[in-house]
C-alpha positions in Angstrom: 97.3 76.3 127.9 94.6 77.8 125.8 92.0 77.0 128.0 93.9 79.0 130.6 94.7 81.5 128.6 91.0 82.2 127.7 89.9 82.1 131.1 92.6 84.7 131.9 91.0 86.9 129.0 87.7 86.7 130.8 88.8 87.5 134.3 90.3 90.6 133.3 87.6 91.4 130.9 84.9 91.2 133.5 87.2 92.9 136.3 87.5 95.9 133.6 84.2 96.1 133.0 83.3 96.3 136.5 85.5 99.1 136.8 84.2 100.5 134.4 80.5 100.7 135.8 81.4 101.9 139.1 83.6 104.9 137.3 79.7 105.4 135.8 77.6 105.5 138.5 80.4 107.2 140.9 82.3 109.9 138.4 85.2 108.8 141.2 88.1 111.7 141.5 89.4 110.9 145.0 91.3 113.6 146.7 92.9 112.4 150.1 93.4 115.2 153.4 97.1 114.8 152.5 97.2 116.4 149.4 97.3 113.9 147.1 95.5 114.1 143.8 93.6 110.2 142.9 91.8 110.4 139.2 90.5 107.6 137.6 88.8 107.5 133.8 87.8 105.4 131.1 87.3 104.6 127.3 85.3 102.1 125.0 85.0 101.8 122.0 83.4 99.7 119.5 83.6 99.0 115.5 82.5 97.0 112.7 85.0 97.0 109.7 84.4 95.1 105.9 87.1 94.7 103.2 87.0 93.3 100.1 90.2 91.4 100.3 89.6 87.7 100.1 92.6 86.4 102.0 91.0 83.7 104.1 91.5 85.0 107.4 89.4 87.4 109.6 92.5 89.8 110.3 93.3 92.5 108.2 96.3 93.1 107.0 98.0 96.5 108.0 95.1 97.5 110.5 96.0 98.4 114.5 92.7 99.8 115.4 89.5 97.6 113.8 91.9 94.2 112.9 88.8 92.0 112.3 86.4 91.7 109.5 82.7 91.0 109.2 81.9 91.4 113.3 80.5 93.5 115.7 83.9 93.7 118.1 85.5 95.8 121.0 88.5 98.1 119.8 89.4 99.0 123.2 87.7 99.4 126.9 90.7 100.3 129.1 90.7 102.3 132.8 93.4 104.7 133.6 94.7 106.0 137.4 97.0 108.4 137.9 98.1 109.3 141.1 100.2 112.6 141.9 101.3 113.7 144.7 104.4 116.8 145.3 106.9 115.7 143.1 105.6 112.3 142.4 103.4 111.4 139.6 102.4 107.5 138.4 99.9 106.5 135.7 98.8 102.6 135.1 96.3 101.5 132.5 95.0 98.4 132.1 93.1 97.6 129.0 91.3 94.5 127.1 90.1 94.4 123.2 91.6 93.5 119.8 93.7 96.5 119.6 95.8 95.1 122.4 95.0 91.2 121.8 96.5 91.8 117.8 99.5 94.0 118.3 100.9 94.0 122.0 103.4 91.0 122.7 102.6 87.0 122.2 103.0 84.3 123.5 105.2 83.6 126.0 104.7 87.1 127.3 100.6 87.6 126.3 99.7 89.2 130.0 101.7 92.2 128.5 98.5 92.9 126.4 96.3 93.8 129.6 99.0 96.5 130.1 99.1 100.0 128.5 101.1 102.3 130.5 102.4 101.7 134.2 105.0 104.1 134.9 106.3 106.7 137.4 107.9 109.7 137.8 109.6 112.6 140.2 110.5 116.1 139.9 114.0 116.7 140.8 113.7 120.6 139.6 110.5 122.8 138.3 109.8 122.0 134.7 111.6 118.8 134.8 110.2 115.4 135.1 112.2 111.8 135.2 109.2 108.8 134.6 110.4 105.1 134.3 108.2 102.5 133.1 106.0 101.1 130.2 104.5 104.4 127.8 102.7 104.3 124.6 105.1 105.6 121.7 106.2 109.5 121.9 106.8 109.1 117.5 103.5 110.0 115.2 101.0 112.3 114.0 98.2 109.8 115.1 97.1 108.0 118.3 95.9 104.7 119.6 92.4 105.8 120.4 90.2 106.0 117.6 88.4 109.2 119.5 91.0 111.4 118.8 91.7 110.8 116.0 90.0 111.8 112.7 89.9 108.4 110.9 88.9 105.1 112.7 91.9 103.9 110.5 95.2 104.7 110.7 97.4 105.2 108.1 100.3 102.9 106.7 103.1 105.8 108.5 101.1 105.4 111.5 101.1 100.9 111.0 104.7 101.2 110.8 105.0 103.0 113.6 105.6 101.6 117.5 102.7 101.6 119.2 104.6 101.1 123.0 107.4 101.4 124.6 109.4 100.7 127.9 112.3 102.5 129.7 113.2 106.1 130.8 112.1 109.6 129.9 113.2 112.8 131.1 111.0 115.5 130.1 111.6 119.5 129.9 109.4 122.0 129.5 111.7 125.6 128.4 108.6 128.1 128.1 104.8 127.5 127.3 105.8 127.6 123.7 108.9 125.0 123.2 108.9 121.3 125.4 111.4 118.6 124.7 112.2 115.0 126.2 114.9 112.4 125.7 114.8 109.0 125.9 116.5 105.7 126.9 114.3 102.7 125.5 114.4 98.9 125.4 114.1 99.3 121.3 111.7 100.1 118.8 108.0 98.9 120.0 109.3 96.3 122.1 108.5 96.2 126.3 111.1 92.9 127.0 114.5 93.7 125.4 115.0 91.9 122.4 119.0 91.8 122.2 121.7 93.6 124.0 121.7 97.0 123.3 119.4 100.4 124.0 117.6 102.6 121.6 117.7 106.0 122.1 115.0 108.8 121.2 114.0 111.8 121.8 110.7 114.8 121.3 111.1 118.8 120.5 107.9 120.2 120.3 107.6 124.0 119.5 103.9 125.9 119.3 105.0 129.6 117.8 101.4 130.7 118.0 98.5 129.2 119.2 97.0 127.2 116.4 99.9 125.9 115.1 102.5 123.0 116.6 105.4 121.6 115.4 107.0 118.0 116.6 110.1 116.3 115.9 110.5 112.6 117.1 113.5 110.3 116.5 114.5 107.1 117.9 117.9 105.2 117.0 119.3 102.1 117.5 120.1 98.3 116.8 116.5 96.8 116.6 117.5 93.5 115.5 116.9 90.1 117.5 119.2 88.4 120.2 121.7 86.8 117.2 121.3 88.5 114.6 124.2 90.6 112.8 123.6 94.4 114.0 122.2 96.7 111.7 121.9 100.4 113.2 118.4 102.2 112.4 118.0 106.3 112.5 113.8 106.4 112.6 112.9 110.2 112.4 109.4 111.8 112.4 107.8 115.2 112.1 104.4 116.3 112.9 102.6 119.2 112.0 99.1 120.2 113.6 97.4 123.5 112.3 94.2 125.2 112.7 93.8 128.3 110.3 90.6 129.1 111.9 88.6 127.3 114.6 86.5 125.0 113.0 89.4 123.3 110.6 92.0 121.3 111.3 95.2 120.0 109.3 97.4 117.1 110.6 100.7 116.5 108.8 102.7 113.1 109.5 106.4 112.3 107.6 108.7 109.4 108.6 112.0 109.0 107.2 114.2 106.2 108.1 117.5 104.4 107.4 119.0 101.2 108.1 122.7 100.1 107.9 123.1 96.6 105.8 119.6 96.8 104.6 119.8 97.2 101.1 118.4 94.6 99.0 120.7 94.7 95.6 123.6 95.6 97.7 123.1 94.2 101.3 126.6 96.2 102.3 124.5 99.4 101.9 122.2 101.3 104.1 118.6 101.4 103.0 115.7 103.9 103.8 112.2 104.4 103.8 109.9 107.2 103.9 105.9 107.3 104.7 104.1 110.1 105.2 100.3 111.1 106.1 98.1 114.2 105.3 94.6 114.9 106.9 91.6 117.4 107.1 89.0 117.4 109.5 86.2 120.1 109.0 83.2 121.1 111.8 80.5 122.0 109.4 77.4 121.9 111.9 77.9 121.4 115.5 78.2 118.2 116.3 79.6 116.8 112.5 82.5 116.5 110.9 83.8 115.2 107.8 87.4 114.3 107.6 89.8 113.1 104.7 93.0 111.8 104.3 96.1 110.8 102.1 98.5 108.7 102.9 102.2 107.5 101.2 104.3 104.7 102.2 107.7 103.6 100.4 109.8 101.2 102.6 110.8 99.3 98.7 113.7 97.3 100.6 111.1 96.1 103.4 112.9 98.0 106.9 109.6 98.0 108.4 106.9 96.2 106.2 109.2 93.1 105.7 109.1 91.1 101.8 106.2 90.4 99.7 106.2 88.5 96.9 106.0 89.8 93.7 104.4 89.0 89.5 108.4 89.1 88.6 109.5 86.2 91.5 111.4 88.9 93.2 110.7 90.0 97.0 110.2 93.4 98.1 109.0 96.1 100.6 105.6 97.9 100.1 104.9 101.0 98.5 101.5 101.8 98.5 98.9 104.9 98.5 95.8 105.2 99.9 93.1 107.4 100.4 90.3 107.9 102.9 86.8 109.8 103.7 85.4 109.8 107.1 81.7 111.0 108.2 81.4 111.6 112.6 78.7 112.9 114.8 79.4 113.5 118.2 76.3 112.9 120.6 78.2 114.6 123.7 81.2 116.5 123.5 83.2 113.1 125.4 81.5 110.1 122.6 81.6 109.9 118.8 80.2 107.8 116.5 82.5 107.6 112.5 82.0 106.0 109.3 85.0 105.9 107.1 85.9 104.5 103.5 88.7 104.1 102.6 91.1 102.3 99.6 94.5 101.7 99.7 96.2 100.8 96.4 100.0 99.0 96.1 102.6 98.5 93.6 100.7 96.7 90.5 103.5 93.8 90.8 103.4 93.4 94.4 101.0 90.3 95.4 99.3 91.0 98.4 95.8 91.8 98.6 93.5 89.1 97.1 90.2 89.3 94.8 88.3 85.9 94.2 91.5 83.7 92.9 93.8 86.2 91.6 95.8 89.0 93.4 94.2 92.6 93.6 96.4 95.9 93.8 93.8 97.9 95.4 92.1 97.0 98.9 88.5 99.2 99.5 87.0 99.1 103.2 84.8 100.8 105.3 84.2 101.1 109.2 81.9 101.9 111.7 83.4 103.1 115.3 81.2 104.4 117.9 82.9 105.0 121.4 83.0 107.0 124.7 85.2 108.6 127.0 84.6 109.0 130.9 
């Protein structure tokens, strides 16, 4: 099964990146006589990441984007088509990389990993759109793609966060100021349903002037497994984006959740979390920017981070702080190339990160990302 497995990795892997040279050479953006509208693109992106937490395994803990220590790997190479055509719209990408190998589904359902977004859409009325199909998440102030981001890392709000999702959206835009979608969804970063029920979300985005934008995301339901007893979860997120003049940028991320049952001293109680994220990303000379960060998490009864062990012999969620500096040069206005340190810093009884044979409270790293968009 492995064996076949692997050699399923490299058939996609060298389909992609045959793709991915043709889209080079070609700049491809067919347009057939019927009016239809045929646009293809790309990404890669590459990175190098060290830590100083001696755990014993290549993966590092709470990492999406650069999950392996100590190599030369690829993030992501993916290839996106979207079709459109009237009042029809589709968008499939397929992608390859340890950002989909680590954190899209396992085994029994692995292919999933080669799949991004396939989806499709009509128009029933101007301004509205009905799409069906696999998405990445509509919740968070950060994105999958290191590029556009400011950080090659993302922070522990954004970890926490789904990463994909799978079922309907119906999408409204009221004025060129205020958009909004709802959504019926499989659960909370899951593609195959894991129990019985739906989760619910849904987007309200308002831009009152031109540099400024204000999200609000939510999504609620029962995200437990097939079996389990039901515990109800509210997930809500805001999202601020601000540019006070045009070479600064601020990005504001806060998550607040609840949980019914959740509560560790009183399991008959609802339990919450909240996580937030603050960034600043300055153009000083054209071409550079340096970027910083601050990041929060509390989720003390484990919603989202699970249990850890702790100096006392009694579980609980993370809370932890970190903070990170980020250095990027852009070669061409579509490719980037970021260094980033970065230390993240838990609860001093909490036992997770590792120093030589004792436990550590503070994780430092730093990471190299260098990638392109076509």
């Amino acid at each position: 099964m492995t064996k076949i497995y692997s050699k399923i990795q490299l058939v996609v892997f060298l389909v992609c990146i045959t793709m991915l040279n043709i889209l080079l050479m070609s700049n491809l953006n067919i347009k057939a006589q019927s009016g239809s509208d045929f646009k293809i693109s790309g990404y890669a992106d590459t990175y190098y990441a060290y830590d100083n937490d001696n755990n014993g395994n290549s993966l590092r803990q709470f990492s999406v984007i650069s999950p392996v220590r100590d190599q030369f790997r690829i993030n992501l190479a993916q290839i996106t088509g979207k079709y459109t055509y009237k009042n029809l719209r589709s968008t499939v990408t397929l992608q390859f990389g340890d950002i989909p190998r680590y954190n899209w589904p396992q085994a029994p359902n692995e292919y999933l990993q080669y799949i991004q977004e396939a989806n499709v859409g009509f128009r029933p009325a101007k301004n509205l759109w009905i799409d069906a199909g696999y998405f990445l998440t509509h919740v968070g102030a950060e994105g999958l793609l290191p590029v556009y981001n400011f950080m090659n890392t993302q922070a522990l709000a954004t970890y926490y966060e789904p990463i994909y999702q799978s079922g309907v959206k119906v999408s409204y835009d009221f004025s060129d100021k205020v958009y909004g979608s709802l959504y019926l969804l499989n659960g909370y970063n899951v593609l195959a349903d894991n129990n019985l029920n739906k989760s619910f979300g849904m987007q309200l985005g308002v831009k009152p002037v031109s540099n400024l934008e204000i999200i609000y995301n939510n999504i609620t339901g029962n995200e437990q497994s097939q079996g389990s007893p039901g515990k109800m979860r509210i997930y809500n997120n805001l999202v601020v984006k601000y540019s006070p003049v045009k070479k600064l940028d601020f990005l504001l991320g806060a998550d607040f959740a609840t949980q019914q049952k959740s509560d560790l001293n009183d399991t008959a109680n609802s339990a919450s979390m909240f996580s937030g994220l603050l960034a600043v990303r300055y153009n000083f000379v054209t071409g550079f920017y340096v970027s910083a960060r601050g990041e929060y998490h509390d989720d003390k009864n484990g919603i989202l981070s699970g249990l850890y062990p702790t100096l006392n012999g009694v579980s609980s969620g993370l809370k932890a702080s970190g903070f990170a500096f980020a250095l990027q040069y852009n070669p061409t206005d579509n490719s980037f190339i970021r260094t980033e340190a970065r230390m993240l810093k838990t609860d001093s009884d909490l036992i997770i990160f590792t120093k030589g044979n004792t436990f550590s409270e503070t994780r430092t790293e730093i990471t190299l990302g260098t990638g392109i968009v076509f």
